[in-house]
Backbone as ProteinMPNN parsed JSONL, in Angstrom:
{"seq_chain_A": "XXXXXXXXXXXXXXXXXXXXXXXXXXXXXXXXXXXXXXXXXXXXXXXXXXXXXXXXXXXXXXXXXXXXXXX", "coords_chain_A": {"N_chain_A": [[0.839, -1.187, 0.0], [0.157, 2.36, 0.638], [2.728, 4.28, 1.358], [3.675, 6.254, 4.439], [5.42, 8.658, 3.205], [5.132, 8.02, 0.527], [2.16, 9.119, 1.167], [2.6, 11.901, 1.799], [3.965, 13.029, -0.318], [1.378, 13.214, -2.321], [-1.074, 14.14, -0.709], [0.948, 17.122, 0.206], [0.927, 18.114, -2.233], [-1.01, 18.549, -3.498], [-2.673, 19.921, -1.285], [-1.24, 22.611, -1.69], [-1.669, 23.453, -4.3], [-4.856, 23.539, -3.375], [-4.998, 25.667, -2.046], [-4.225, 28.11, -2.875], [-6.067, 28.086, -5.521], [-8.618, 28.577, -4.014], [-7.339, 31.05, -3.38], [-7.556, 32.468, -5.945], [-10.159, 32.202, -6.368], [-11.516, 34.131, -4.816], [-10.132, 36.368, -5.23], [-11.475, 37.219, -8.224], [-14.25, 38.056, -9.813], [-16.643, 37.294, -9.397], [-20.087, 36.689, -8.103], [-20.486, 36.631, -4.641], [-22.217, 34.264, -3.855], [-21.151, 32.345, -6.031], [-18.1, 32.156, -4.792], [-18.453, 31.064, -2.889], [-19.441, 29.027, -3.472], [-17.673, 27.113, -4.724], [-15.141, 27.633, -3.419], [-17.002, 25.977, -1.146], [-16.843, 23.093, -2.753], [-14.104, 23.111, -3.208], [-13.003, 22.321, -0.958], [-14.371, 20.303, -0.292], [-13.59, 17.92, -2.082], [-10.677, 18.718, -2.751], [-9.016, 17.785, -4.946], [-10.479, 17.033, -7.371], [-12.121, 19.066, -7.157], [-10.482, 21.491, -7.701], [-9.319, 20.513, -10.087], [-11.964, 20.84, -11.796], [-12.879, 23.483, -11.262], [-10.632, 24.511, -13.032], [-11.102, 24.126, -15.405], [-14.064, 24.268, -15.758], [-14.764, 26.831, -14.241], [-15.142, 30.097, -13.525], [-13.991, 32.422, -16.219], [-11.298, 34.825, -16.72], [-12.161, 37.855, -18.757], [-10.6, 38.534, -21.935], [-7.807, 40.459, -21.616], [-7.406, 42.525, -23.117], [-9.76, 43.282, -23.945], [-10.337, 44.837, -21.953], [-8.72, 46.718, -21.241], [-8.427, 50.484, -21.521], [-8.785, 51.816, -24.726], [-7.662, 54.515, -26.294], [-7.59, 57.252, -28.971]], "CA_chain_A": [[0.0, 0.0, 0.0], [0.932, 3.766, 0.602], [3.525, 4.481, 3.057], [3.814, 7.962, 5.139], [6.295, 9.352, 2.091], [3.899, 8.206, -0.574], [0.589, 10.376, 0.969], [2.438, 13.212, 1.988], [4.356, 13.379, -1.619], [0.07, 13.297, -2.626], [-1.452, 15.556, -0.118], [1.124, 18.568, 0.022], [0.817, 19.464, -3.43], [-2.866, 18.892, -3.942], [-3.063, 21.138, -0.364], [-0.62, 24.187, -1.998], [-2.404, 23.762, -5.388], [-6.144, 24.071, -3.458], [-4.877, 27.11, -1.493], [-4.277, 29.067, -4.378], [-7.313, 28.276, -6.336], [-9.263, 29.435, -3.126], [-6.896, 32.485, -3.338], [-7.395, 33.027, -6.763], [-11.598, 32.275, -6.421], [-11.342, 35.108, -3.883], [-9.784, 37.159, -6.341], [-12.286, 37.052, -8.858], [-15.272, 39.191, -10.007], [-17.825, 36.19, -9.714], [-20.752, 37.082, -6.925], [-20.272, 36.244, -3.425], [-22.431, 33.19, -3.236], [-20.628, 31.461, -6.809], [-17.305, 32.164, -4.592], [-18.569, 30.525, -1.896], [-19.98, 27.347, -3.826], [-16.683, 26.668, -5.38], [-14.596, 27.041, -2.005], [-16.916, 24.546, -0.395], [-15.999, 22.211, -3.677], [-12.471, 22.865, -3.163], [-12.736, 21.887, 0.773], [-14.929, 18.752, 0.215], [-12.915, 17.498, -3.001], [-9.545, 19.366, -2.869], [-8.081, 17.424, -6.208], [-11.803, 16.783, -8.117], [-12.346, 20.417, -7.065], [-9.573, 21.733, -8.76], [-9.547, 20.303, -11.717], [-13.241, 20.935, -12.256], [-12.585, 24.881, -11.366], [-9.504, 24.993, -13.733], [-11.814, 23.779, -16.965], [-15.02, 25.138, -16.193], [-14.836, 27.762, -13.377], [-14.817, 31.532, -14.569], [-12.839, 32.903, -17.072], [-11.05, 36.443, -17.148], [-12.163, 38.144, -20.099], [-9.278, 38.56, -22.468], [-7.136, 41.827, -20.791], [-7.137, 43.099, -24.231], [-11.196, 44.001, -23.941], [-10.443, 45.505, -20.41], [-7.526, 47.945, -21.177], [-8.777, 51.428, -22.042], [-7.696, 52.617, -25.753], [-7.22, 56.24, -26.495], [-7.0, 57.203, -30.169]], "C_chain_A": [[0.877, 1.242, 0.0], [1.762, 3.876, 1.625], [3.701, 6.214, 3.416], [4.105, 9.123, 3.844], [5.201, 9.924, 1.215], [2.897, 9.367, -0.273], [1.254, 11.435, 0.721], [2.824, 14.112, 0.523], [3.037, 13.215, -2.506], [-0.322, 14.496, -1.945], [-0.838, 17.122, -0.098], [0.806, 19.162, -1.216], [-0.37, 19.901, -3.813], [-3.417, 20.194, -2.865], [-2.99, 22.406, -1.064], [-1.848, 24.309, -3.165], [-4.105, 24.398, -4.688], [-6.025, 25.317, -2.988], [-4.671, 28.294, -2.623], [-5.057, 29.232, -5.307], [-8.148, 28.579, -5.3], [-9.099, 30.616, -3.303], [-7.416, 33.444, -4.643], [-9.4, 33.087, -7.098], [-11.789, 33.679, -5.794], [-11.001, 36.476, -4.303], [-10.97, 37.745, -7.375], [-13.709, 38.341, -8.914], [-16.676, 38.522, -9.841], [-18.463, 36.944, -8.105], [-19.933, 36.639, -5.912], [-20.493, 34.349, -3.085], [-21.663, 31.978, -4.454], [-18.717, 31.353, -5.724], [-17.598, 31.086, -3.689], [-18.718, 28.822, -1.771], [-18.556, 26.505, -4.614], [-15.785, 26.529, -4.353], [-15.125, 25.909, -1.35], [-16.577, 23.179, -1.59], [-14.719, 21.843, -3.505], [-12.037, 21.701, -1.839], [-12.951, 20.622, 0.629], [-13.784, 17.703, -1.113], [-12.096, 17.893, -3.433], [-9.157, 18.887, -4.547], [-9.183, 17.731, -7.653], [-12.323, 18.506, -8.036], [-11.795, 21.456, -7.628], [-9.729, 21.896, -9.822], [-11.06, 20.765, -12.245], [-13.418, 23.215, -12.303], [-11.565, 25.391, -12.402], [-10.487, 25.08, -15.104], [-13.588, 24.28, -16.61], [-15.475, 26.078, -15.213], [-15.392, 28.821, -14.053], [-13.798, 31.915, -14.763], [-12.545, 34.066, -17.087], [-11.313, 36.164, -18.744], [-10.911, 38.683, -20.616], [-8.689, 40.53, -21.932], [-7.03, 42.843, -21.712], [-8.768, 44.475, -24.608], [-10.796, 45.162, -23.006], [-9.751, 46.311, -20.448], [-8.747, 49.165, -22.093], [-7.886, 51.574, -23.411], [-8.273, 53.737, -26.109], [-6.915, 56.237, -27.549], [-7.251, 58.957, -30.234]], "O_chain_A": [[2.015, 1.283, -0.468], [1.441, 3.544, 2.766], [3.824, 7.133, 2.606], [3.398, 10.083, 3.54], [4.646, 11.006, 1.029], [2.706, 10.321, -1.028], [0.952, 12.113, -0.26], [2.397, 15.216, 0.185], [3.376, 13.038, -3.676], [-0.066, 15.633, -2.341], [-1.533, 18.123, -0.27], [0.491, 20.34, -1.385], [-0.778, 20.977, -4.25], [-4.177, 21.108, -3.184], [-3.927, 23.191, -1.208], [-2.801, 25.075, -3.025], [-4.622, 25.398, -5.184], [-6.826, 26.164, -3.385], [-5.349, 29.303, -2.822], [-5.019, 30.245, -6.005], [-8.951, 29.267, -5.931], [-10.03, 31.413, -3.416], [-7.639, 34.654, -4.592], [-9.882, 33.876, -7.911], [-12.372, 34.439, -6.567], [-11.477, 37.51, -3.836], [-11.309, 38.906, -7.149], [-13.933, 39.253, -8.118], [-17.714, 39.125, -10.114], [-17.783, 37.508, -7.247], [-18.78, 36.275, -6.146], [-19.759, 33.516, -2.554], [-21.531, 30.824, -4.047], [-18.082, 30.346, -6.038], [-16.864, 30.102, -3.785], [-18.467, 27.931, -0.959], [-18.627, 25.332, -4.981], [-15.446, 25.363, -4.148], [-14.414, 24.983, -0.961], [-15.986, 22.223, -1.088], [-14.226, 20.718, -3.584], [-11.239, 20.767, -1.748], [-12.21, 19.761, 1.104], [-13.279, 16.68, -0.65], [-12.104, 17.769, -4.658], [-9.031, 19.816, -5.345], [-8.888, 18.389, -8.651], [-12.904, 19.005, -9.001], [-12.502, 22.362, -8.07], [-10.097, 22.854, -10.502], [-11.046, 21.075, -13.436], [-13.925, 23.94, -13.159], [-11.573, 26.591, -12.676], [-10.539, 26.125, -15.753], [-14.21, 24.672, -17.597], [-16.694, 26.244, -15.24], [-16.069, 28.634, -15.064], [-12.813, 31.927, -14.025], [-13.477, 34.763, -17.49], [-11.064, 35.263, -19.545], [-10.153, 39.268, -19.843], [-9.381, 41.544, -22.027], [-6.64, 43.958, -21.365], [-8.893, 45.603, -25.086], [-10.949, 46.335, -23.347], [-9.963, 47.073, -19.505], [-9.584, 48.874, -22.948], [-6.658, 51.503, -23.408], [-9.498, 53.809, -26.204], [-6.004, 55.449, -27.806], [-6.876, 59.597, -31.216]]}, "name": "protein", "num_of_chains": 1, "seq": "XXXXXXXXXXXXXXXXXXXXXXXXXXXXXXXXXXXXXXXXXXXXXXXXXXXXXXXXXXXXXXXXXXXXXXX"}
């Protein structure tokens, strides 16, 4: 089976990785309560939570719309 090594070389990275997609939900322009429904995702399914926020979360609109141009 898994030994000590094995999880923790599993769990830390999936931990760092969910802390940062929290950070970066948090970030975000999405309401309050879509922030909220995607943190508890992250919490209950850290890895499945993830991945499912990376591919169909919300998307910044391209930075290109969002810059003012001046002619």
């Amino acid at each position: 089976m898994f030994s000590l090594e094995t999880g923790s070389m599993i769990v830390i990275p999936v931990l760092l990785i969910s802390l940062w997609v929290v950070t970066k939900i948090f970030q975000s322009n999405e309401k309050s309560a879509v922030k909220v429904l995607w943190t508890i995702t992250i919490f209950i399914l850290p890895a499945i939570g993830c991945a499912l926020w990376y591919f169909i979360g919300p998307r910044r609109e391209n930075s290109a719309k969002n810059k003012l141009h001046f002619h």
